[in-house]
LODREN-854678 format. One record per residue: residue number from 1; x, y, z negated of N, C-alpha, C in turn. Coordinates in pm, whole numbers, plus 50000, padded with zeros to 5 digits. Atoms other than C-alpha are relative to their C-alpha. Layout:
# residues N
NUM|X|Y|Z|X|Y|Z|X|Y|Z
...
***
This chain:
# residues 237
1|50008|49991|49854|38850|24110|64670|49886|50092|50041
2|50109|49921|49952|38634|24374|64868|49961|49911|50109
3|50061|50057|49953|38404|24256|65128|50008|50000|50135
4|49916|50002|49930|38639|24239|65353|50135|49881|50024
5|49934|50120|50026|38813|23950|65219|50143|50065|49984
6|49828|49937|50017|39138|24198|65117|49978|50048|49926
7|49978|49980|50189|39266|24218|64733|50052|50116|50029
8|49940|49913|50067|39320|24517|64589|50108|50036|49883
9|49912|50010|50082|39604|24550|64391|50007|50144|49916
10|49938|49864|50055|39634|24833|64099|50163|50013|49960
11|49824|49933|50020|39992|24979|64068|49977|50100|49908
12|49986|49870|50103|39894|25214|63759|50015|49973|49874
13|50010|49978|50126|39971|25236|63459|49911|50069|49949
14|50075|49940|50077|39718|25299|63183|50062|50094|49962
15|49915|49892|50055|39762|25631|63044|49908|49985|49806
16|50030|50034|50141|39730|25614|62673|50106|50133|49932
17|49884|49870|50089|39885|25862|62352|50089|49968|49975
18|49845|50039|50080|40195|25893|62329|50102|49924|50096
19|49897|50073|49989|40314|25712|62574|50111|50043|50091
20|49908|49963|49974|40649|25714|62732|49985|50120|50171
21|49997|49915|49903|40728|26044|62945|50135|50038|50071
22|49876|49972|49982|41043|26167|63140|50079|50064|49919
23|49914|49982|50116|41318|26227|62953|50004|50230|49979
24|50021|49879|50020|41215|26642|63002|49933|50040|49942
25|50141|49980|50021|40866|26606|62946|49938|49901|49869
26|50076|50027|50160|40627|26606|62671|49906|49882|50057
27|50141|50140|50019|40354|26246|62632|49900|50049|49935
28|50073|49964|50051|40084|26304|62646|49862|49962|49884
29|50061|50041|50129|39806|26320|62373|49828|49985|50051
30|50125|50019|49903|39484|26160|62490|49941|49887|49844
31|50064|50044|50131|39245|26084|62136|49888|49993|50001
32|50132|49949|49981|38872|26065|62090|49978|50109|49939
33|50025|49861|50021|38696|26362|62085|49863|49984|49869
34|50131|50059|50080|38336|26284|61998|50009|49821|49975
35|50029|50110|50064|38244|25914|61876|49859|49940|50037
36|50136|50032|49946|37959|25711|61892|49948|50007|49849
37|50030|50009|50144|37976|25696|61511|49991|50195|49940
38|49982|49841|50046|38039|26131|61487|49869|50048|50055
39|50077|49890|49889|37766|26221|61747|49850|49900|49943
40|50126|50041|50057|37489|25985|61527|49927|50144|49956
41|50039|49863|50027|37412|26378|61383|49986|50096|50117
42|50030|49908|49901|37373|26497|61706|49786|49955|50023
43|50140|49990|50020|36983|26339|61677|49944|50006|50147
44|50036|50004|49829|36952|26253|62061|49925|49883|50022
45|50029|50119|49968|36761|25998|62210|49845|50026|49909
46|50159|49987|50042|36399|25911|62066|50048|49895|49876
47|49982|50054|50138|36351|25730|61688|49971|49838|50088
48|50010|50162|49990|36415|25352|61703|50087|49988|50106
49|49880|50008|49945|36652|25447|61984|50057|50104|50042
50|49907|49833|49987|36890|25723|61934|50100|49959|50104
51|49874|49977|49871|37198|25810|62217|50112|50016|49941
52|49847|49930|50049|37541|25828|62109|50088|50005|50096
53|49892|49970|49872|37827|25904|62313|50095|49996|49976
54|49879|49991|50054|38182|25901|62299|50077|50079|50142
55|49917|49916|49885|38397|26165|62510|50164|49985|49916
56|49852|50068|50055|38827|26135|62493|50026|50161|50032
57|49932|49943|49971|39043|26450|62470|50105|50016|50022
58|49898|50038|49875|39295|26448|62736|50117|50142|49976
59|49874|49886|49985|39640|26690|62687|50106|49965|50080
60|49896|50074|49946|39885|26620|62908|50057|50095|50122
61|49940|49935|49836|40162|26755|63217|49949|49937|50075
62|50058|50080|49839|40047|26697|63569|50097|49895|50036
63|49913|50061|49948|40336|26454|63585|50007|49872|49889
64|49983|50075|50086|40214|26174|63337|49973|49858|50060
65|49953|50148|49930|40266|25805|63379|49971|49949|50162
66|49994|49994|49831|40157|25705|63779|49953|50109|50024
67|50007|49856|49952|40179|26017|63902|50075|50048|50182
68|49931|49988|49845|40265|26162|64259|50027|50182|49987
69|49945|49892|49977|40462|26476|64302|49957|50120|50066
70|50056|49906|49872|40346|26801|64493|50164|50079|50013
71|49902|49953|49899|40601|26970|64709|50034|50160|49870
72|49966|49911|50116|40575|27255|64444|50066|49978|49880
73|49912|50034|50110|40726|27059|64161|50143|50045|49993
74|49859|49974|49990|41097|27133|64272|50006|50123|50090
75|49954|49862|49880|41046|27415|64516|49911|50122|50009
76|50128|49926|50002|40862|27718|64418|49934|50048|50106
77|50082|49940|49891|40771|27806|64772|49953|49874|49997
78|50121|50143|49936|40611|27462|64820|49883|49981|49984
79|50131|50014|49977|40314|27374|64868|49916|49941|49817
80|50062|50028|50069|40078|27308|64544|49962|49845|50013
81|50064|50137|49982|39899|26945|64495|49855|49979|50085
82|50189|49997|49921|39536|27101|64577|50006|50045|50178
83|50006|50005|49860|39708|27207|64929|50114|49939|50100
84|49967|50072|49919|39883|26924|65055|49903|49921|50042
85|50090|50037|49953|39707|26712|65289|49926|49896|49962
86|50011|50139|50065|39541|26444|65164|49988|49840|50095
87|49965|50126|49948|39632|26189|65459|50149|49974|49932
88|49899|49994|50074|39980|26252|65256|50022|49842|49917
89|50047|50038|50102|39854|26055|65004|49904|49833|50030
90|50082|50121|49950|39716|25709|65178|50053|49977|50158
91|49906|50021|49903|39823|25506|65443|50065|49855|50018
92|49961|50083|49980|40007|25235|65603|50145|49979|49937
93|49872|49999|50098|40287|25096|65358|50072|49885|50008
94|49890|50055|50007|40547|24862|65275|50083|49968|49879
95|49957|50024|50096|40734|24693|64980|50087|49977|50041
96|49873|50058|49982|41071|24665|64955|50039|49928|49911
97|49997|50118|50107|41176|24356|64736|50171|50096|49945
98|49910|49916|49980|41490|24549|64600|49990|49914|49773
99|49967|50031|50165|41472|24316|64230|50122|49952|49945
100|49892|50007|50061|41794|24231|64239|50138|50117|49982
101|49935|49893|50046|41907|24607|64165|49964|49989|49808
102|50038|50007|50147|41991|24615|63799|50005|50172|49970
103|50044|49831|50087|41885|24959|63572|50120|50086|49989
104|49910|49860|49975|42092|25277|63664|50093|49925|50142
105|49925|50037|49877|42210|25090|63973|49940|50120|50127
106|50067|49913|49937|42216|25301|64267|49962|49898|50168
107|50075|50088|49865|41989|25180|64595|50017|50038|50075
108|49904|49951|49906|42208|25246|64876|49894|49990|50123
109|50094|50026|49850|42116|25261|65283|50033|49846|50059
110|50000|50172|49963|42244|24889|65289|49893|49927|49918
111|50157|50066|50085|41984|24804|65045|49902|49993|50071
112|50106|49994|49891|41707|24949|65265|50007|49942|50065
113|49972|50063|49871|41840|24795|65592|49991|49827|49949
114|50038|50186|50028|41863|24398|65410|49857|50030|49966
115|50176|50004|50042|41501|24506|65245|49918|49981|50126
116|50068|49946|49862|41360|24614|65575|49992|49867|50084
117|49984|50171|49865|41446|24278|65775|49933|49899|49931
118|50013|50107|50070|41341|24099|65473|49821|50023|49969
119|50188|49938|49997|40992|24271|65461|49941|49925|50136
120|50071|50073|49843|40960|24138|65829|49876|50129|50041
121|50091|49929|49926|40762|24530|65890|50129|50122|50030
122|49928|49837|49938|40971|24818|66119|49921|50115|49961
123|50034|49910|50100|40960|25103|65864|49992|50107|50176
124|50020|49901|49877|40787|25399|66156|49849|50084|49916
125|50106|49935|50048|40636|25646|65928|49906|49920|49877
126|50114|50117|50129|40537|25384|65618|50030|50095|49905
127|49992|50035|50193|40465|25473|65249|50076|49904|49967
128|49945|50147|50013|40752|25282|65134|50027|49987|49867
129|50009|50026|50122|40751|25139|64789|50115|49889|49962
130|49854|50075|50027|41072|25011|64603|49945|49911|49850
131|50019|50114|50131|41006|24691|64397|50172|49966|49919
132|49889|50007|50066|41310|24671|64155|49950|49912|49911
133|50059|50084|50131|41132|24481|63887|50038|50066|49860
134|49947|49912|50143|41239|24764|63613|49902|50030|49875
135|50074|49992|50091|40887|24817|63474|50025|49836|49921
136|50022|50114|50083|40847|24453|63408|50104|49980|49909
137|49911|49999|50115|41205|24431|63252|49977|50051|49886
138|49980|49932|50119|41166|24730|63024|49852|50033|49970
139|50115|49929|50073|40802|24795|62961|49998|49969|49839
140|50061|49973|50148|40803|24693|62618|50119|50109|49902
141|49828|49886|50027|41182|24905|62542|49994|50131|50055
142|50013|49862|49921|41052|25262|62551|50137|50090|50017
143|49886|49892|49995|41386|25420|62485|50105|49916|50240
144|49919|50053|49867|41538|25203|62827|49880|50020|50113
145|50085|49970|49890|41215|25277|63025|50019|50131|50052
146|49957|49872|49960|41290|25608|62994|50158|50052|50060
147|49854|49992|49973|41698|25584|63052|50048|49937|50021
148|49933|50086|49937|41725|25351|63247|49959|49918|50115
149|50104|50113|49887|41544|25328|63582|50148|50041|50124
150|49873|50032|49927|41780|25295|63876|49989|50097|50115
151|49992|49827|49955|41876|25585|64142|49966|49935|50102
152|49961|50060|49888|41763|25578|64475|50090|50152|50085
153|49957|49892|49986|42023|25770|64678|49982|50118|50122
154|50075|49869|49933|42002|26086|64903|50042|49899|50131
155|49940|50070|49853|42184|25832|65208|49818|49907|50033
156|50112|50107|49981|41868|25591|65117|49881|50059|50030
157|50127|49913|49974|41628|25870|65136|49987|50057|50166
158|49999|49969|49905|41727|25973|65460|49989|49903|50098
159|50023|50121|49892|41743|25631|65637|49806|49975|49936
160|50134|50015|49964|41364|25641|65546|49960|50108|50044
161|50039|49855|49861|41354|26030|65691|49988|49916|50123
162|49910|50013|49885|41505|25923|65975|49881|49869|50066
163|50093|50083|49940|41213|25661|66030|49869|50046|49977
164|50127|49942|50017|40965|25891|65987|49909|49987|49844
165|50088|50015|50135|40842|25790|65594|50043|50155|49967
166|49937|49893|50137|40840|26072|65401|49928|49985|49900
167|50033|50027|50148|40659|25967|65113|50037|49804|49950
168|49965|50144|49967|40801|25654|64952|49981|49979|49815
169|50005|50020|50160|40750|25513|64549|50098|49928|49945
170|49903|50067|50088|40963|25392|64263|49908|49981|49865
171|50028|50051|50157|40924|25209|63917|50090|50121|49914
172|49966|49914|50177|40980|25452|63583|49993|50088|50097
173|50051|49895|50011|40985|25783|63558|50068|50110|50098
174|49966|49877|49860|41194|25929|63848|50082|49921|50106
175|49859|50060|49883|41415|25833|64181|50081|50086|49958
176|49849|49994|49974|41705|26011|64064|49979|49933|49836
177|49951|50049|50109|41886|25858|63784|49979|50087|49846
178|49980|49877|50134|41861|25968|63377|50135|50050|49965
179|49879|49950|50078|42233|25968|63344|50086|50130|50075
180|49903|49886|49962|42300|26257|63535|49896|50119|50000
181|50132|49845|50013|42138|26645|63546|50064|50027|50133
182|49941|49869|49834|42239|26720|63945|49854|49948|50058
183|50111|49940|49947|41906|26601|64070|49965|49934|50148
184|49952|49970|49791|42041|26511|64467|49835|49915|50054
185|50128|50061|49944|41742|26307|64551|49867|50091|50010
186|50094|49924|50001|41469|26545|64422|50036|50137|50082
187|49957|49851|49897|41695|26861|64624|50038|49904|50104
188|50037|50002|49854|41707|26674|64942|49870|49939|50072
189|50075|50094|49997|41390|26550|64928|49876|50200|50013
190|50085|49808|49981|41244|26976|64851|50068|50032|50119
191|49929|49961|49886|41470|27030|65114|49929|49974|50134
192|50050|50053|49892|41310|26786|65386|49856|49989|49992
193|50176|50065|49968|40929|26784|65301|50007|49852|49980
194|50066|50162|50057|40936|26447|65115|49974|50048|49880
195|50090|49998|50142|40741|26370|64827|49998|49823|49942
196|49974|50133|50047|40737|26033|64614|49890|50015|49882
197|50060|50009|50122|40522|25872|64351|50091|49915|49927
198|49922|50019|50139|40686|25800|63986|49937|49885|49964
199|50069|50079|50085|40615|25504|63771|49870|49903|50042
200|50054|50134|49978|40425|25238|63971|50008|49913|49938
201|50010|50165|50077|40345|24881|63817|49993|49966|50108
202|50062|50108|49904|40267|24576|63979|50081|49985|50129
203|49947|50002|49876|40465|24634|64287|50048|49803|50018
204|49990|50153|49924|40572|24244|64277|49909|49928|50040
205|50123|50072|49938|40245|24154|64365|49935|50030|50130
206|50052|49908|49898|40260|24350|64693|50159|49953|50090
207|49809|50045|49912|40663|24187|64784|49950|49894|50104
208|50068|50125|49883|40596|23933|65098|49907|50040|50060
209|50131|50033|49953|40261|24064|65206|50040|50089|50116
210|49971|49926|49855|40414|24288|65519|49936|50138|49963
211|50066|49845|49983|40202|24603|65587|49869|50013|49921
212|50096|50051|50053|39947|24661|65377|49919|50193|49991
213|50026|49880|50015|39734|24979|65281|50022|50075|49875
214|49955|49926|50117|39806|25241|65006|49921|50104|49967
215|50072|49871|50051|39596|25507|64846|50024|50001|49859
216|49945|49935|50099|39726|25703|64571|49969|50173|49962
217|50114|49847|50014|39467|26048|64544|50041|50074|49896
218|49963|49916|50099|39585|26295|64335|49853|50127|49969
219|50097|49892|50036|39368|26526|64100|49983|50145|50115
220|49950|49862|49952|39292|26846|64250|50044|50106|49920
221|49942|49960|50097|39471|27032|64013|50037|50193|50075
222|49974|49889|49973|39457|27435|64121|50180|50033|49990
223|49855|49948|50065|39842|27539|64171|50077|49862|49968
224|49905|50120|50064|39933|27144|64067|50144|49977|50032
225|49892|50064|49929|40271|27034|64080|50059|49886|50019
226|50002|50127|49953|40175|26720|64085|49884|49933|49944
227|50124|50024|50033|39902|26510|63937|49985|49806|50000
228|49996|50119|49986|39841|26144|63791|49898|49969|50118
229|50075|50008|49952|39698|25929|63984|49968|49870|49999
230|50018|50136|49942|39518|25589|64080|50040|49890|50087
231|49899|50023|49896|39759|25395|64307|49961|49842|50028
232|50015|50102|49988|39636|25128|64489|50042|49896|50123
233|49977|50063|49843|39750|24845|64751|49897|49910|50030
234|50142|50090|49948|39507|24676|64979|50050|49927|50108
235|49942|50116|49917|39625|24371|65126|49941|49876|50065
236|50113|50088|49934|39474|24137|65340|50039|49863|49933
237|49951|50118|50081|39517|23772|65180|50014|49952|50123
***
């Protein structure tokens, strides 16, 4: 709790080596660099108490486990990560309880509309975040985390246009589906100036609480076309 008496909830996945990436993209490789046991020969610090250190080397696409999209990812005129705005990126949000979609199901505009009543908040410009419960199913089944998160569709994307969201999140590694290569969500989505974050956790710990706050900061990444990030909800108890 902050001192404010309102929990913070993380929605990120650790990023670790190796671990699972979209079914395009390379995982990335994140190892130690230095040690605390390698950098004893570095001879720092004063006798009776030397310094050691340990630094990690980080390889990875701008698009690795919670990650948020830049408008440049799908549309080469779009905008980069380092120059979208960063009110983009934080904000007044919204869970949609949406767990009884099963994996490669698609999340229609009747889905939204029962979610929406069932949230008890009138979506007007929210961050809206789709709880499916898919991480928790498949996190330990990397081959089904990766091929098998559930679509949301271009009808469902637009009944949250159409209420002013344009940034809205999903569990695994993309809103459109793995079993197809057309894409329609990510091309009407470059199309309209929306943007989405990938691969949230935790979202059931954010279902029931109404409106809550969201910050999800992306690196500044020169040119990014997207960029992990820290994704957090802040909910009043």
């Amino acid at each position: 709790e902050d001192n404010m008496g309102r929990k913070i909830i993380d929605l990120s996945l650790t990023v670790e080596d190796n671990m699972p990436a979209h079914k395009l993209f390379q995982s990335p490789v994140y190892i130690p660099a230095l040690t605390h046991e390698t950098t004893k020969s570095f001879n720092l610090g004063v006798e009776g108490d030397i310094m050691t250190f340990q630094t990690n080397y980080i390889g990875m696409l701008d698009h690795v486990g919670t990650h948020v999209d830049a408008f440049r990812h799908v549309n080469p005129k779009g905008a980069p990560v380092d120059k979208m705005p960063l009110d983009l990126f934080m904000g007044k949000a919204v869970t949609f309880d949406l767990q009884h979609i099963k994996d490669l199901e698609d999340i229609t505009e009747k889905h939204m509309e029962e979610a929406e009543k069932k949230s008890g908040v009138k979506v007007d410009g929210h961050i809206v975040l789709l709880c499916t419960g898919f991480h928790k199913r498949n996190a330990g089944d990397r081959k089904q985390i990766v091929w098998g998160n559930p679509g949301l569709t271009v009808e469902a994307t637009k009944w949250l246009l159409d209420r002013g969201s344009k940034v809205h999140g999903v569990e695994g590694p993309s809103t459109d589906k793995p079993t197809d290569n057309i894409f329609a969500q990510h091309r009407f989505c470059r199309d309209n100036g929306v943007t989405h974050y990938e691969w949230l956790v935790n979202l059931e710990e954010t279902v029931g609480k109404g409106e809550f706050e969201f910050i999800g900061l992306p690196i500044k990444f020169k040119d990014g076309s997207g960029s992990p990030v820290r994704a957090v909800a802040i909910v009043n108890n």
